[in-house]
C-alpha positions in Angstrom: 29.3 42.9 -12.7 26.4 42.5 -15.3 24.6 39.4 -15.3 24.7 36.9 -18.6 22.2 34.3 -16.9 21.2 31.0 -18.7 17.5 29.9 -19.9 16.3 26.9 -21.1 15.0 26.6 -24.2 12.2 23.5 -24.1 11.2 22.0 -27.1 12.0 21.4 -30.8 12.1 24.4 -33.6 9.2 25.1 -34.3 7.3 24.5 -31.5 9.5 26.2 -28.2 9.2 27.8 -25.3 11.4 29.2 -22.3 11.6 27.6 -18.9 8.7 29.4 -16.3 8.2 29.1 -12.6 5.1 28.9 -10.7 4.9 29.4 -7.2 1.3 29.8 -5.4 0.7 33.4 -5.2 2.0 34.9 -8.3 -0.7 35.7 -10.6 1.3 34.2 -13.9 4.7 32.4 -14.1 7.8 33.9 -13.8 10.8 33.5 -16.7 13.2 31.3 -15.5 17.0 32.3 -15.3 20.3 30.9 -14.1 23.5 31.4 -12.8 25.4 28.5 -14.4 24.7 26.2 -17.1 24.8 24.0 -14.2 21.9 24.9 -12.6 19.9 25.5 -15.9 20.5 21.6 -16.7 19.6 20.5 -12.9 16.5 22.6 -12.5 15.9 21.1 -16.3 16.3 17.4 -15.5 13.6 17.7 -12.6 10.5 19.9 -14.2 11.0 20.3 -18.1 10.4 17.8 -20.6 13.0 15.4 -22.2 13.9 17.9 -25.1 15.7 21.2 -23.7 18.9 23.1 -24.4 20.6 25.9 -22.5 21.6 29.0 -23.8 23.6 31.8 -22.0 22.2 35.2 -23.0 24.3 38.8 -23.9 23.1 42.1 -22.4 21.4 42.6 -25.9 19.5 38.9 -25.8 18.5 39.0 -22.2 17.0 42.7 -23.0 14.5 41.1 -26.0 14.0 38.0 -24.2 12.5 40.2 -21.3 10.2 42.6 -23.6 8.9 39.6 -25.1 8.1 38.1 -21.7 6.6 41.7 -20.8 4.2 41.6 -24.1 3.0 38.0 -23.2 1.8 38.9 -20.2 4.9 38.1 -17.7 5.8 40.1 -15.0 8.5 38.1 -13.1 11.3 36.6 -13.6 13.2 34.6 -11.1 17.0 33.5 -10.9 17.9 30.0 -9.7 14.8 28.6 -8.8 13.7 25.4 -7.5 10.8 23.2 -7.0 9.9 25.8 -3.9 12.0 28.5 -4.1 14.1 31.2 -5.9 16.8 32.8 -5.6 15.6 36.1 -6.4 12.9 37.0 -7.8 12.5 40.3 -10.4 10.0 42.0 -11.5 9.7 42.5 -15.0 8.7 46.3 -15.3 11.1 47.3 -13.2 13.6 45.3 -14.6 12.9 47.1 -18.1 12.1 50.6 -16.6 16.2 50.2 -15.3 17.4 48.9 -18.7 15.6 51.8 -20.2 17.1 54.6 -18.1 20.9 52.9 -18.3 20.5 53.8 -21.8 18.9 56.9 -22.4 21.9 57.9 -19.9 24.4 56.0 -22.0 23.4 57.8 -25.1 24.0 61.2 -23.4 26.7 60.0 -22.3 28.2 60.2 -26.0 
């Protein structure tokens, strides 16, 4: 089963940003994903500001999303987190070094 997480998107067009999480001991935050929309909105009420919306992301969205995250100097992402903790926590090249090699094996594939 693939993953189609949901981010929140804080802010107005267009001045935005993605939901981050900063524990002590990571060097930069970490993108912010979600199960359910459910837990995008909780974790949204409690530590974003007023304006946010939540999007669910295809394979295709979730891969750009990432790079982008990678070029601006993120290398974690975490799923489900809270004002303490994550659920899991990802990191970035790796994440991206697997995306990479499921393709280049789908495309021999064909």
């Amino acid at each position: 089963m693939e993953l189609e997480p949901w981010i929140l998107i804080l802010g107005e067009a267009p001045e935005t940003s993605l939901a981050t999480w900063s524990p002590d001991g990571l060097a930069s935050p970490a993108i912010a994903f979600f199960s359910t929309r459910a837990k995008a909105e909780h974790y949204a009420e409690r530590h974003c500001p007023d304006t946010f919306s939540s999007v669910q992301l295809q394979r295709p969205e979730l891969l750009q999303v990432l790079i982008d995250a990678y070029r601006n100097e993120m290398r974690h992402a975490v799923l489900d987190p809270s004002a303490s903790q994550a659920g899991q926590l990802f990191q970035l090249d790796q994440v991206l070094k697997a995306a990479k090699e499921e393709l280049r094996n789908r495309s021999l594939d064909s």
